[in-house]
C-alpha positions in Angstrom: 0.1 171.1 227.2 -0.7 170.5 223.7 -0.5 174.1 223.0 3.2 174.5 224.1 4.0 171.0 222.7 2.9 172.3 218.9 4.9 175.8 219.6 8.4 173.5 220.7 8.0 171.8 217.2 7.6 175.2 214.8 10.0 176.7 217.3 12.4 173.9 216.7 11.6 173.8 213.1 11.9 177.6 212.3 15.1 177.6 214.5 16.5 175.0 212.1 15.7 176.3 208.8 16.9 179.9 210.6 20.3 178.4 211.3 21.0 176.8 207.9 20.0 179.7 205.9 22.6 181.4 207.9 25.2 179.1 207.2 24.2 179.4 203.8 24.0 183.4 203.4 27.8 183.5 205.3 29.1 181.2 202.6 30.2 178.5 205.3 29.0 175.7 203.2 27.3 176.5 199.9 24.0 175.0 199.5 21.7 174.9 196.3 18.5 176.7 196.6 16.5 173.6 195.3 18.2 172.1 198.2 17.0 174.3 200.4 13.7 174.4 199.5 13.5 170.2 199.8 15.0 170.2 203.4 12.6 173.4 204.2 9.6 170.2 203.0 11.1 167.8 204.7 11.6 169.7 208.5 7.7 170.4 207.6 6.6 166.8 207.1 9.3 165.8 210.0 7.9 168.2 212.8 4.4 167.1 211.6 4.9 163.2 211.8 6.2 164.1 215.1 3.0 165.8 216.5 0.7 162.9 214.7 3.1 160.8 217.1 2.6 162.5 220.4 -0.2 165.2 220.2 -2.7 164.9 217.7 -3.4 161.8 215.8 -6.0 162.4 213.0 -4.7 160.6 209.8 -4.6 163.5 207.7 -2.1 165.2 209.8 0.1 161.7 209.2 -0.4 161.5 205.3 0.3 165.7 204.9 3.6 164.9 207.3 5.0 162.1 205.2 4.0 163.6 202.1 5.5 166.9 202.7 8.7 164.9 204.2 9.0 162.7 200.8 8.6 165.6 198.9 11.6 167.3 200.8 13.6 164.3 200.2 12.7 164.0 196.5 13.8 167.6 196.0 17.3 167.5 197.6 17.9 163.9 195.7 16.9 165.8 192.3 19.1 168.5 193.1 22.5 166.4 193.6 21.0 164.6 190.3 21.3 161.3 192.3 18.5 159.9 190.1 16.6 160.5 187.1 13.7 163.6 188.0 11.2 160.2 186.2 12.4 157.5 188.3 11.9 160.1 190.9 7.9 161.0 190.3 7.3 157.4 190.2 8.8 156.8 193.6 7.2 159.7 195.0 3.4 158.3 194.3 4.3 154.8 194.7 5.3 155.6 198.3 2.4 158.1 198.9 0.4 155.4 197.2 2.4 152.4 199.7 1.3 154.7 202.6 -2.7 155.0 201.6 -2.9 151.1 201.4 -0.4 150.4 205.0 -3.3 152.6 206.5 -6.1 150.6 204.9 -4.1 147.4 206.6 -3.5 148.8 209.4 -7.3 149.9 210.6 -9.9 148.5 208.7 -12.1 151.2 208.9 -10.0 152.7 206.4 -11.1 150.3 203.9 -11.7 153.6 201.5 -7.8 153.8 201.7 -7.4 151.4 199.2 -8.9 153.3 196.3 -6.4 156.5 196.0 -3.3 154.1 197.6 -4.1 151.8 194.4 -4.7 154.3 191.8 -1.5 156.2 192.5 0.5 152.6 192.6 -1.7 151.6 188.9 -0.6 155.8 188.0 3.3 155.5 189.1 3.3 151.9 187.2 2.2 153.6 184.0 4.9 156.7 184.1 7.7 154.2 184.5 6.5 152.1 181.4 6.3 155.0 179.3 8.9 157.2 180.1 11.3 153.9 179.8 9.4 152.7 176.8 8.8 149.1 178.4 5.5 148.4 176.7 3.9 149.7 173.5 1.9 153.0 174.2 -1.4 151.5 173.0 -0.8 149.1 176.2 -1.2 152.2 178.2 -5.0 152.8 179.2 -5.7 148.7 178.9 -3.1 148.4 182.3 -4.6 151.6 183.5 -8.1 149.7 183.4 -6.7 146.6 184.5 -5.3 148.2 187.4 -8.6 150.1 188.4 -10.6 147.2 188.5 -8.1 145.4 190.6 -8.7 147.5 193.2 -13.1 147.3 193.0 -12.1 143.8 193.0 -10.4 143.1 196.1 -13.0 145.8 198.1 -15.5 143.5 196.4 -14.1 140.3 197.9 -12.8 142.1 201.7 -14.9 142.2 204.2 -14.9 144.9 207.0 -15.7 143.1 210.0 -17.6 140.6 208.3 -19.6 142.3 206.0 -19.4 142.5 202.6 -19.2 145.0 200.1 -22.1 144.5 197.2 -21.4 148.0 195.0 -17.4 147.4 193.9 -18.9 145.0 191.6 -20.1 147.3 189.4 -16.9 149.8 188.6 -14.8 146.6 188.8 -17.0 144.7 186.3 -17.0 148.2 184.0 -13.2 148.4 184.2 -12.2 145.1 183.3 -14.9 144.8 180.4 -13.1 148.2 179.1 -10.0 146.6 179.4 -10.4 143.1 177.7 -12.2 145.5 174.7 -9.1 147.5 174.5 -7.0 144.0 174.4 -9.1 142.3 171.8 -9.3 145.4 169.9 -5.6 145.9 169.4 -5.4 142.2 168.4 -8.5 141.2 166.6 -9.0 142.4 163.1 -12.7 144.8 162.6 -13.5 144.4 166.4 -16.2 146.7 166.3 -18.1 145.8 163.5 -18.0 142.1 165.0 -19.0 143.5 168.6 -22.2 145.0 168.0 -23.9 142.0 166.0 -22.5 139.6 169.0 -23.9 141.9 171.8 -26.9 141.6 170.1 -26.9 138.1 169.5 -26.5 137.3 173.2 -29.0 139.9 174.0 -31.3 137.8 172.2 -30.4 134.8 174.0 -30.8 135.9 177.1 -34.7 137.3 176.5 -35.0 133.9 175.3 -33.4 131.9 177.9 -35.2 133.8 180.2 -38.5 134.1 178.8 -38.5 129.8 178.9 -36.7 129.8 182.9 -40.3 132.3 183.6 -43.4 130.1 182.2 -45.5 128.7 184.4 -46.2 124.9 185.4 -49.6 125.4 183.7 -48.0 126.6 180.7 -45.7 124.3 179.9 -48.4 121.3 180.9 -50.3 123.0 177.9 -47.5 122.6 175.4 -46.8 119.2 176.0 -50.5 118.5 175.6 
């Protein structure tokens, strides 16, 4: 059953592509090749979604089908020009980016979904600012950061069926320390020769601090005497 079901679909799929090129090679309506190739993607993607639908329904088979169908889309947009080809990449990875995070909503044992889904939103975010020039470039990697450890944050704070995660503390806390030293670098005047003194200051407080927190009862008896 499954066997003749997948052989309707690239039956039905070839067919198609078949009977445009034809209509194509005869001259009865002219159709770009870029065109061609973007509907050739998005019959692909199309005939895949429809087997995650009814056949087989591993994930990956969903995300190559709507990829591959965006990605046809995309194409034949770009070649009637109906956008700009940047405002078109952006859209491209926010949706592919839209469709990693519905599926880490959707089942939460996709909670890893979350990661490429929010990277590729924090990566289409930072094309559109700099191809349209809406921040200064130095701004660049500081949202990139920003973004990154938003994502460690919220796995940090979700909990999969109760549980929590302990380790997306770590990249989280890395990322956004990276990011609030590229901030107060662009605005505060010889940053680094203040940073290293100060990080060493407060390394010192803290060996204090907690050399006085671990004395003993006995100890501190003794110093009072």
């Amino acid at each position: 059953m499954q066997q003749q079901h997948r052989n309707g679909l690239i039956g039905g799929a070839l067919a198609l592509i078949g009977i445009i090129l034809l209509i194509n090679n005869f001259d009865w309506i002219k159709l770009d090749s870029e065109f061609m190739w973007g509907l050739g993607f998005a019959v692909i993607g199309a005939a895949l979604i429809v087997r995650y639908k009814k056949v087989d329904h591993r994930v990956s088979l969903l995300i190559i089908g709507v990829s591959a169908t965006l990605i046809g889309v995309i194409i034949m947009l770009s070649s009637f020009h109906a956008m700009p080809d940047d405002l078109l990449g952006t859209a491209f990875v926010w949706i592919i980016g839209a469709i990693f995070i519905a599926l880490h909503f959707r089942n939460s044992r996709y909670w890893w979904a979350i990661i490429p889904g929010g990277v590729l939103f924090v990566i289409g975010t930072i094309v559109l600012i700099d191809n349209y020039d809406l921040l200064d470039g130095s701004y660049t990697p500081i949202i990139f950061f920003l973004g990154l450890s938003a994502v460690f944050w919220y796995l940090y704070f979700y909990r999969q069926d109760g549980k929590k995660f302990r380790w997306p503390i770590y990249p989280a806390a890395a990322l956004s320390a990276m990011a609030v030293i590229g901030l107060l670098e662009k605005h505060v005047d010889n940053f680094w020769s203040m940073l290293i003194p100060l990080c060493l200051i407060g390394a010192g407080f803290i060996l204090i601090l907690r050399q006085r927190g671990g004395q003993n009862p006995a100890q501190k008896s003794d110093e009072k005497i």
